[in-house]
C-alpha positions as CSV (number, residue, x, y, z in Angstrom):
1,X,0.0,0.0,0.0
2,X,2.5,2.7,0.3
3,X,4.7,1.7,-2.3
4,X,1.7,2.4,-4.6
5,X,1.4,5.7,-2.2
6,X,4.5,6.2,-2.8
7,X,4.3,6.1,-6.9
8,X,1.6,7.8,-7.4
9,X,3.4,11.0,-4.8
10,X,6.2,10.3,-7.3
11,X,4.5,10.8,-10.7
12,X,2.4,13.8,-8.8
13,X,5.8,15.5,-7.8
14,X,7.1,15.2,-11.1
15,X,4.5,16.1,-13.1
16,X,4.2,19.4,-11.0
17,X,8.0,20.0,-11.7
18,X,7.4,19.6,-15.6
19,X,4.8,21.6,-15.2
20,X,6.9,24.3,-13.5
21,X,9.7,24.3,-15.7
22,X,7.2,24.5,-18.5
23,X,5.5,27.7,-16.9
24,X,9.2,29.5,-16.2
25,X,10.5,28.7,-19.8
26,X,7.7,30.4,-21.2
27,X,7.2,33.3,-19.2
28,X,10.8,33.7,-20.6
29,X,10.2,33.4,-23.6
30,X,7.1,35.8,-23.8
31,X,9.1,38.3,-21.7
32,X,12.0,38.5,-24.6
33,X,9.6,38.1,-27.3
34,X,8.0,41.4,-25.7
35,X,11.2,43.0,-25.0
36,X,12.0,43.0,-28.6
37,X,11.9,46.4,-30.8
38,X,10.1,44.9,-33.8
39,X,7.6,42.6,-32.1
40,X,6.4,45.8,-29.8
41,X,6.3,47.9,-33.4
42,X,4.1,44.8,-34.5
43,X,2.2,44.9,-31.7
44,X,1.3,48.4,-31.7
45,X,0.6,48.4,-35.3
46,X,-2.0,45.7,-35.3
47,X,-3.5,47.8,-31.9
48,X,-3.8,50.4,-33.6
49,X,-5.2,49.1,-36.9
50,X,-7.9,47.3,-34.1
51,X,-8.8,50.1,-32.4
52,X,-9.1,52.6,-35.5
53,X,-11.6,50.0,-36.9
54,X,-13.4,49.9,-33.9
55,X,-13.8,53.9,-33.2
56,X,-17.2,55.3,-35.6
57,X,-16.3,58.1,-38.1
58,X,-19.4,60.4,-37.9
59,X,-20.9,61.5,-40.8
60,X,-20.7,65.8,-41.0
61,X,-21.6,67.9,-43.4
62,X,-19.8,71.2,-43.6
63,X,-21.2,74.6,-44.4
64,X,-20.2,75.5,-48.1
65,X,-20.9,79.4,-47.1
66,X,-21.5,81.5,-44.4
67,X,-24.1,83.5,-43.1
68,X,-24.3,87.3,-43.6
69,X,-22.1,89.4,-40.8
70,X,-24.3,90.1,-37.5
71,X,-24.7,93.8,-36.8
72,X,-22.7,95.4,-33.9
């Protein structure tokens, strides 16, 4: 009974250590992939090309003339 205890503490504590290393290599990773000059140019290029699309251009009409001068 607690060899199989054992094994399956085993496989639990290795699993969590792959897991681990897993998490740290890739926080790494996304930390120099965001660190770099032409990823962040990407990155707010796209952002911006998002957001543009997403704010409404209003339709306005502009005077072609103005009014007559009010008196004084």
């Amino acid at each position: 009974m607690f060899k199989a205890m054992k094994k399956v503490i085993d496989c639990l504590v290795i699993a969590n250590s792959v897991f681990i290393v897993g998490v740290l290599a890739g926080g790494a990773g996304l930390y120099f992939y965001a660190k770099n000059p032409t990823n962040q140019a990407k990155a707010k290029a796209y952002l911006t090309n998002q957001i543009t699309k997403l704010i409404p251009v209003p339709d306005i009409k502009l005077p072609t003339s103005t009014g007559p001068a009010l008196p004084f």
